[in-house]
mmCIF file of the N, C-alpha and C atoms, coordinates in Angstrom:
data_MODEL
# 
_entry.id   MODEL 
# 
loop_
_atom_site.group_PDB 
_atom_site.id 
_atom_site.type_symbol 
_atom_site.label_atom_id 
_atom_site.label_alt_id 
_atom_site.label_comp_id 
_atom_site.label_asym_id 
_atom_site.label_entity_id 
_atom_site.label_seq_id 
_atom_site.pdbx_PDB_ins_code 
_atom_site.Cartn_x 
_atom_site.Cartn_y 
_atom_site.Cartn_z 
_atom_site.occupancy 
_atom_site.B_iso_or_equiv 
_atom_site.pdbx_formal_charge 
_atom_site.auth_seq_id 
_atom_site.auth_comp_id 
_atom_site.auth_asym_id 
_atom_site.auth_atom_id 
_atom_site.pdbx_PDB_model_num 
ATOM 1   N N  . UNK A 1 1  ? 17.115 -27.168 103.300 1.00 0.00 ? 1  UNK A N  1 
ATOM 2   C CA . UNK A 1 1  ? 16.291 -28.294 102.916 1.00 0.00 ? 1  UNK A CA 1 
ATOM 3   C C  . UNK A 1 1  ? 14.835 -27.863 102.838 1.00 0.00 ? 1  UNK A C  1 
ATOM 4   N N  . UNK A 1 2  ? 14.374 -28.053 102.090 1.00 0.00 ? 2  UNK A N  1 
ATOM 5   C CA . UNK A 1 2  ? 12.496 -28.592 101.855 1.00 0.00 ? 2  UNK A CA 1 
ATOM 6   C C  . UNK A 1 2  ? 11.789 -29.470 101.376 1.00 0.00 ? 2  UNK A C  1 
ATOM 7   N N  . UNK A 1 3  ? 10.988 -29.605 101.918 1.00 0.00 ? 3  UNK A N  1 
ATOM 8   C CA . UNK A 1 3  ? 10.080 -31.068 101.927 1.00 0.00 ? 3  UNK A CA 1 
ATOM 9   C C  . UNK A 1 3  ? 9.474  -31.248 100.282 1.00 0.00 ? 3  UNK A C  1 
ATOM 10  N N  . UNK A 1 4  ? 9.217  -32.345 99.894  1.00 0.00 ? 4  UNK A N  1 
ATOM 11  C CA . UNK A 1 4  ? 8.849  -32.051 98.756  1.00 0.00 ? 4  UNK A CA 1 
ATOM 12  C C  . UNK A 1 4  ? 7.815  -33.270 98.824  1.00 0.00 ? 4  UNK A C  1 
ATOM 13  N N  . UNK A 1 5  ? 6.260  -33.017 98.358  1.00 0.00 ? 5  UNK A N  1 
ATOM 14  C CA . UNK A 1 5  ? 5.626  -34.451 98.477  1.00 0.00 ? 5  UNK A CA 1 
ATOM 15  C C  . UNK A 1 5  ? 5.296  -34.605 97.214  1.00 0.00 ? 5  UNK A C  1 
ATOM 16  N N  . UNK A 1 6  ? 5.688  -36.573 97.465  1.00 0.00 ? 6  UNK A N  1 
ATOM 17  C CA . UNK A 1 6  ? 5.469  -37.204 95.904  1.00 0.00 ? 6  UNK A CA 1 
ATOM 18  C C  . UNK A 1 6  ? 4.168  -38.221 96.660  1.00 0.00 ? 6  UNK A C  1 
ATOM 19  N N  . UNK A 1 7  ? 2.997  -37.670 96.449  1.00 0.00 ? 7  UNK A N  1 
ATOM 20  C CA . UNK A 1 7  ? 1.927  -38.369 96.698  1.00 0.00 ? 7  UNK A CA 1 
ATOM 21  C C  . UNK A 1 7  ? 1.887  -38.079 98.440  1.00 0.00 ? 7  UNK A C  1 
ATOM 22  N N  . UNK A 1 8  ? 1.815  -39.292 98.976  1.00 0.00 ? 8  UNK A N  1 
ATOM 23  C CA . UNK A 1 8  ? 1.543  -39.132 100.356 1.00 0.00 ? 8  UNK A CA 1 
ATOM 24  C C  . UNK A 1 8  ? 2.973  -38.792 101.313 1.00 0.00 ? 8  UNK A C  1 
ATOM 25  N N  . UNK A 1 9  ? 4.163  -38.984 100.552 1.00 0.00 ? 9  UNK A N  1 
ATOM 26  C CA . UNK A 1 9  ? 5.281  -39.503 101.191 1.00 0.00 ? 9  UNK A CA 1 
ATOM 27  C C  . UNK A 1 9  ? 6.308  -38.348 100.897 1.00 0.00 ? 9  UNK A C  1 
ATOM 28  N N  . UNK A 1 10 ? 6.909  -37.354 102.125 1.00 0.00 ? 10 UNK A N  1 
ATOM 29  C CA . UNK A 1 10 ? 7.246  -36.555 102.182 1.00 0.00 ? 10 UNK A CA 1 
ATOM 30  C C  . UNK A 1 10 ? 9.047  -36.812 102.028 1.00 0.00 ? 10 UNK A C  1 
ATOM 31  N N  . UNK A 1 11 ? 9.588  -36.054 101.060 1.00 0.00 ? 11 UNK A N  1 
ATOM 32  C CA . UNK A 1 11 ? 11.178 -36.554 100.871 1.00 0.00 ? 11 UNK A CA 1 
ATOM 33  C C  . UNK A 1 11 ? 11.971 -35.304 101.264 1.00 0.00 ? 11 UNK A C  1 
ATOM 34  N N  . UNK A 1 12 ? 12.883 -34.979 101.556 1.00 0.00 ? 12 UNK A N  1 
ATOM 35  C CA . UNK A 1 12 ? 13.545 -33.616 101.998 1.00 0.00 ? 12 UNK A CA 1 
ATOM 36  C C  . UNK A 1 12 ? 14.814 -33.398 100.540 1.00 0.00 ? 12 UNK A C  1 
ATOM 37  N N  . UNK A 1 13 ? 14.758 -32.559 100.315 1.00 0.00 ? 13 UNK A N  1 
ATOM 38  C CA . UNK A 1 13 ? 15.285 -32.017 98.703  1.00 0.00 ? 13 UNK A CA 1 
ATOM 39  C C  . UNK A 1 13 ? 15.959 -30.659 99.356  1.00 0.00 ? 13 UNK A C  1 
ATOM 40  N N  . UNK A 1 14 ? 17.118 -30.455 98.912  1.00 0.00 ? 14 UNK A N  1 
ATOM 41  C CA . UNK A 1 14 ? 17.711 -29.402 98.764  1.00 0.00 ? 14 UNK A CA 1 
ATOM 42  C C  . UNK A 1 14 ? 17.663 -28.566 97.729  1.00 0.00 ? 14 UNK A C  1 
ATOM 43  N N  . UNK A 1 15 ? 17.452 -26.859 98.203  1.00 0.00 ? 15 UNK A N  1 
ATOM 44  C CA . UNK A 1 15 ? 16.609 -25.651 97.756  1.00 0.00 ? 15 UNK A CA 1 
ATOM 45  C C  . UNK A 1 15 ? 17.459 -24.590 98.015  1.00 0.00 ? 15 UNK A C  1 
ATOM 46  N N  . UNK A 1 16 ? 17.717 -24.405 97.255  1.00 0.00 ? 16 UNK A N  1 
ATOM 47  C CA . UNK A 1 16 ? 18.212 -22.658 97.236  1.00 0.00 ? 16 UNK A CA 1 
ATOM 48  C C  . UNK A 1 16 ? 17.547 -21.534 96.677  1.00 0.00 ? 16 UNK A C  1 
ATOM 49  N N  . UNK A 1 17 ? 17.264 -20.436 97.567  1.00 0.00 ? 17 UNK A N  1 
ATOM 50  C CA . UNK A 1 17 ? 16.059 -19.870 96.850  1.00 0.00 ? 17 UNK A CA 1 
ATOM 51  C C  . UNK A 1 17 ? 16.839 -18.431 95.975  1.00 0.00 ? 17 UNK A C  1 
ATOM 52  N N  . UNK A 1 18 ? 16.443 -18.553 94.872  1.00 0.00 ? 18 UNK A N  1 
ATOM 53  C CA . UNK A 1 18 ? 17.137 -17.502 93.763  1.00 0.00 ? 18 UNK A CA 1 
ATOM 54  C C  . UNK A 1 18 ? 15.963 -16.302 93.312  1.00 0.00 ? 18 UNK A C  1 
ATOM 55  N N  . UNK A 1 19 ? 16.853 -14.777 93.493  1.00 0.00 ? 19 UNK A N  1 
ATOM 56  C CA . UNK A 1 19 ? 15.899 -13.774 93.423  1.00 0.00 ? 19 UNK A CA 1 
ATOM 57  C C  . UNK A 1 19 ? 16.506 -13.462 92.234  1.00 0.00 ? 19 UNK A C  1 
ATOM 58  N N  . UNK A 1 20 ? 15.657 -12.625 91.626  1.00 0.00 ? 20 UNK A N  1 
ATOM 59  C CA . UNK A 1 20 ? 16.655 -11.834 90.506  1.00 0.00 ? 20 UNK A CA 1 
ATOM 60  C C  . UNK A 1 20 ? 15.665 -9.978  90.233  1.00 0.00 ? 20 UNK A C  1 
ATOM 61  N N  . UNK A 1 21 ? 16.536 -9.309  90.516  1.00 0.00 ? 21 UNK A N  1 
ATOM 62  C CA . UNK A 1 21 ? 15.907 -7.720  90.990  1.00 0.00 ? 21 UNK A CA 1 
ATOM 63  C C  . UNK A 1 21 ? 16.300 -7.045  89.855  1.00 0.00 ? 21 UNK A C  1 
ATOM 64  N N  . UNK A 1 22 ? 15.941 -6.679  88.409  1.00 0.00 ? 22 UNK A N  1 
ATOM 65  C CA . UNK A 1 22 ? 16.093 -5.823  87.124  1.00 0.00 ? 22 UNK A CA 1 
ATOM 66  C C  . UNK A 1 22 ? 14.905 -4.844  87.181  1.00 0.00 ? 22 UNK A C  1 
ATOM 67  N N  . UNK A 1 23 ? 15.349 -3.777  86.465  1.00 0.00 ? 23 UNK A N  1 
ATOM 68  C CA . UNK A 1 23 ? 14.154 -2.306  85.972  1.00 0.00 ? 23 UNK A CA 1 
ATOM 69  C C  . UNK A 1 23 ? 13.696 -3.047  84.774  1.00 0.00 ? 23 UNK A C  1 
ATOM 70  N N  . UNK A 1 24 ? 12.181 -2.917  84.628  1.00 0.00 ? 24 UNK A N  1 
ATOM 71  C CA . UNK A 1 24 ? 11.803 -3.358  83.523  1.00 0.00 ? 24 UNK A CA 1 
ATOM 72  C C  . UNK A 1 24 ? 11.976 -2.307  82.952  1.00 0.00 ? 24 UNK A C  1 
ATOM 73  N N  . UNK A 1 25 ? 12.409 -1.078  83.191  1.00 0.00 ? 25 UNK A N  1 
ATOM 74  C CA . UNK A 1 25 ? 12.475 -0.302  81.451  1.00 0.00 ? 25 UNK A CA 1 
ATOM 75  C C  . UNK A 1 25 ? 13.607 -0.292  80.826  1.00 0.00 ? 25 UNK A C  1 
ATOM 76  N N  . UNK A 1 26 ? 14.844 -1.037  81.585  1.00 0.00 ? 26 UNK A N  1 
ATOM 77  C CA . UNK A 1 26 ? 15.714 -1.524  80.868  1.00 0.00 ? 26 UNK A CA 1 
ATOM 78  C C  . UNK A 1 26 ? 16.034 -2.907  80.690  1.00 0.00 ? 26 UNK A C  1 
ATOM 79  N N  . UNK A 1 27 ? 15.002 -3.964  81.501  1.00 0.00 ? 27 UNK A N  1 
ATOM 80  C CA . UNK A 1 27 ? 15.380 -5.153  80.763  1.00 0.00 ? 27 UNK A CA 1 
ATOM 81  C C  . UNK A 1 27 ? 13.922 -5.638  80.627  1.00 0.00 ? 27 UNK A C  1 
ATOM 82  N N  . UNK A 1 28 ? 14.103 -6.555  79.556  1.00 0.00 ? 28 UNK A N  1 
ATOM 83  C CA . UNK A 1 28 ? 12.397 -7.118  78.939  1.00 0.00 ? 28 UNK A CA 1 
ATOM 84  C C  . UNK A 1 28 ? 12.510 -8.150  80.016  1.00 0.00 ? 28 UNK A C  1 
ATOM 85  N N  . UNK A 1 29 ? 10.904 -8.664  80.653  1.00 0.00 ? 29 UNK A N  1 
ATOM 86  C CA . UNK A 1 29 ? 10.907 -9.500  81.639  1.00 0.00 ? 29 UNK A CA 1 
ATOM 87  C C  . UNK A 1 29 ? 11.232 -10.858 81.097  1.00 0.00 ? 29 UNK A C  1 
ATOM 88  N N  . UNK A 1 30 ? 10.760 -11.374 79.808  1.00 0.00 ? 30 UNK A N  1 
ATOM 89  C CA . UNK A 1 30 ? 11.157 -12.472 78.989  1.00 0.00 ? 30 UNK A CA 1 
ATOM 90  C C  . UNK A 1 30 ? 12.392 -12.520 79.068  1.00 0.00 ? 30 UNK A C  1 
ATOM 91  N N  . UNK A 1 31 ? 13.581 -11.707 78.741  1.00 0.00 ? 31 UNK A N  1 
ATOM 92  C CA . UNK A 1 31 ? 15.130 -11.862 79.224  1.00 0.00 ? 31 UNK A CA 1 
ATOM 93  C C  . UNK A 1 31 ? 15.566 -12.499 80.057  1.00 0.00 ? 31 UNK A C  1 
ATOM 94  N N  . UNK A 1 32 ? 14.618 -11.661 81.488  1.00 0.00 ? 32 UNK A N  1 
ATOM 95  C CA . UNK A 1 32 ? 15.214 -12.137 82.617  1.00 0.00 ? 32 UNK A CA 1 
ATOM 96  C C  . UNK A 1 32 ? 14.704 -13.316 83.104  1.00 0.00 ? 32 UNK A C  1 
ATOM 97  N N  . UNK A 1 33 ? 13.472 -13.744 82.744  1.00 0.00 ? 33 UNK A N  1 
ATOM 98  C CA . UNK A 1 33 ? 12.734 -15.239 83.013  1.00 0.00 ? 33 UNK A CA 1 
ATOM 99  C C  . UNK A 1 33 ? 13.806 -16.576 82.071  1.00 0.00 ? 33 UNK A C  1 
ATOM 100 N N  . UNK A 1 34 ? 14.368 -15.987 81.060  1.00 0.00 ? 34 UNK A N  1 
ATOM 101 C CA . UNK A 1 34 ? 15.304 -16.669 80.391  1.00 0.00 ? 34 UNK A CA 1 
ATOM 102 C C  . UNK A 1 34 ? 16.735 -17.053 80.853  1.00 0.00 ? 34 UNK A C  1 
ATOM 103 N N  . UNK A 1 35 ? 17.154 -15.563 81.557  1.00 0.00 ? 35 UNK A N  1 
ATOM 104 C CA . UNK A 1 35 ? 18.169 -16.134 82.062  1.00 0.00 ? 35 UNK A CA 1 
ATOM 105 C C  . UNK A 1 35 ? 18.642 -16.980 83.200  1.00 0.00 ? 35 UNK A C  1 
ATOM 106 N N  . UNK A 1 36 ? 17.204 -16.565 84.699  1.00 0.00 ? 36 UNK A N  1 
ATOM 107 C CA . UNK A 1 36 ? 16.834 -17.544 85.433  1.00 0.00 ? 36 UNK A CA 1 
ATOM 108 C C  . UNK A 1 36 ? 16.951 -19.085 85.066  1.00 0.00 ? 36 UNK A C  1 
ATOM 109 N N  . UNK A 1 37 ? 16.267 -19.418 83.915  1.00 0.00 ? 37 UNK A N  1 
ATOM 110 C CA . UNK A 1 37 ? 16.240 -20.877 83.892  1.00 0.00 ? 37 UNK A CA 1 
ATOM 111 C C  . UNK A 1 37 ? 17.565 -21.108 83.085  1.00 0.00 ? 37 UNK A C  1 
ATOM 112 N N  . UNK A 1 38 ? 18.132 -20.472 82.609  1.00 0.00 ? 38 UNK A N  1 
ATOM 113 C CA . UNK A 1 38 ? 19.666 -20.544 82.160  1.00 0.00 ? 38 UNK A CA 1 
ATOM 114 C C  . UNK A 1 38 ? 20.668 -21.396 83.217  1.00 0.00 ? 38 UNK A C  1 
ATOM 115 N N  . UNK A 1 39 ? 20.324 -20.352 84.107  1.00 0.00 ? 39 UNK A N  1 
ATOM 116 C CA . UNK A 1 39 ? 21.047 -20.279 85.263  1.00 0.00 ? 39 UNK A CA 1 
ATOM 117 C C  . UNK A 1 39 ? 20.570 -21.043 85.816  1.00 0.00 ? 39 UNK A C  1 
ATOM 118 N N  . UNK A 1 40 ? 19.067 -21.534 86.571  1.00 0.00 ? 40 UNK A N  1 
ATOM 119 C CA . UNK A 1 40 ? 18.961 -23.179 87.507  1.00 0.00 ? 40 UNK A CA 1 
ATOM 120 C C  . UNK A 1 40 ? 19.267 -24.210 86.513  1.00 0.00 ? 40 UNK A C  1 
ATOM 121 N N  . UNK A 1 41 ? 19.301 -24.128 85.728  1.00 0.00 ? 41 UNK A N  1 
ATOM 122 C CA . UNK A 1 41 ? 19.957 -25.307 84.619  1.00 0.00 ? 41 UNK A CA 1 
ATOM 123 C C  . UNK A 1 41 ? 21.731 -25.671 84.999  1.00 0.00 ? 41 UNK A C  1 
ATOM 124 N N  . UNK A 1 42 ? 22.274 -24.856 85.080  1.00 0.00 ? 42 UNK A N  1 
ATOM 125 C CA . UNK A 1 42 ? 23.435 -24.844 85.612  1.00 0.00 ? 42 UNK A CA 1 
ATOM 126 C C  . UNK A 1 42 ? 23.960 -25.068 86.597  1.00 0.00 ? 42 UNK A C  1 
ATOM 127 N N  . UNK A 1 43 ? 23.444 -24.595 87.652  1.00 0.00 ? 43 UNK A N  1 
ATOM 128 C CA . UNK A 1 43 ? 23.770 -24.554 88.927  1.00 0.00 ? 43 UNK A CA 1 
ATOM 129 C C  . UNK A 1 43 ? 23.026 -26.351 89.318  1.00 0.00 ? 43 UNK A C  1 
ATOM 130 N N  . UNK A 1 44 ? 22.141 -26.445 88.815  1.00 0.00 ? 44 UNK A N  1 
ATOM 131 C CA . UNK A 1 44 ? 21.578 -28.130 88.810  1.00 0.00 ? 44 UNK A CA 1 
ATOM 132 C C  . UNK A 1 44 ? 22.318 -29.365 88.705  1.00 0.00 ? 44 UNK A C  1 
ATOM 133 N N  . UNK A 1 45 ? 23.444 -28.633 87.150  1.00 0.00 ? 45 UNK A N  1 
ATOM 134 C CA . UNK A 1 45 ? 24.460 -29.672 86.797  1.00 0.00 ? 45 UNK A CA 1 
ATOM 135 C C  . UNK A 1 45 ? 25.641 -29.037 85.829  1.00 0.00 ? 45 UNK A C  1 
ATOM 136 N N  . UNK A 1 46 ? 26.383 -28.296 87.245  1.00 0.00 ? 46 UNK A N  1 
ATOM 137 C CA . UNK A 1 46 ? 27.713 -27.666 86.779  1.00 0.00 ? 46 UNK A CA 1 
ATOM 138 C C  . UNK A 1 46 ? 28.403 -28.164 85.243  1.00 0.00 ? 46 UNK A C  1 
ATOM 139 N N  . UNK A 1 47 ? 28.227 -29.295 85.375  1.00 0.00 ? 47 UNK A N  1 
ATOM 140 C CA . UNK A 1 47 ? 28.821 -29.986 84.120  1.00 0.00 ? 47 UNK A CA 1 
ATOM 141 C C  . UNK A 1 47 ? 28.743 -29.149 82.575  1.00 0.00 ? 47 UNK A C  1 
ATOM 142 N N  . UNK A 1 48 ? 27.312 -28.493 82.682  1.00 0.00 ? 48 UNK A N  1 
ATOM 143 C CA . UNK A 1 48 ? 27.160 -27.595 81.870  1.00 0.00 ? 48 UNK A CA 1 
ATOM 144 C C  . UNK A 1 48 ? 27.822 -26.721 81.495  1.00 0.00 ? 48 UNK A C  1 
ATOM 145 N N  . UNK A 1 49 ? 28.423 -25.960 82.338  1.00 0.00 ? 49 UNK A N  1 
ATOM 146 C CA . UNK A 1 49 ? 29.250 -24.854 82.658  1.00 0.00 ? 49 UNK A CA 1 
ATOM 147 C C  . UNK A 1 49 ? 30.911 -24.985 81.418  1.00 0.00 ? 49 UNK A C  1 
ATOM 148 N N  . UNK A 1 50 ? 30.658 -26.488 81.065  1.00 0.00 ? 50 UNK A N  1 
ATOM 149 C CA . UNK A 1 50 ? 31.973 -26.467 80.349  1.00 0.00 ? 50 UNK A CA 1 
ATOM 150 C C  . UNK A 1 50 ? 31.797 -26.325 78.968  1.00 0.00 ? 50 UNK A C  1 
ATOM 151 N N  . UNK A 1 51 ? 30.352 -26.633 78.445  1.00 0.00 ? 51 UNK A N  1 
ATOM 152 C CA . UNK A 1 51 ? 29.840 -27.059 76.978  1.00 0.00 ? 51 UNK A CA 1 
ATOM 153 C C  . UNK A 1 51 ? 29.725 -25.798 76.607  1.00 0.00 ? 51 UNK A C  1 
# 
């Protein structure tokens, strides 16, 4: 869990923290910034996973 504040008022949100470890001389960093949000897109709302 982590806190997340919306103005004054602190709400607790569940967080998973995601690394992602590539050589940039074999992958372009734009790739991998792409596939990151690929991927929290998914994991956000499995549902995806079928389309």
């Amino acid at each position: 869990m982590s806190t997340v504040w919306d103005g004054d008022i602190p709400s607790p949100k569940p967080m998973a923290p995601l690394d992602l470890s590539y050589d940039h001389r074999v992958i372009n960093g734009a790739e991998a910034a792409r596939f990151m949000v690929r991927l929290t897109k998914l994991l956000a709302d499995p549902r995806r996973m079928l389309a």
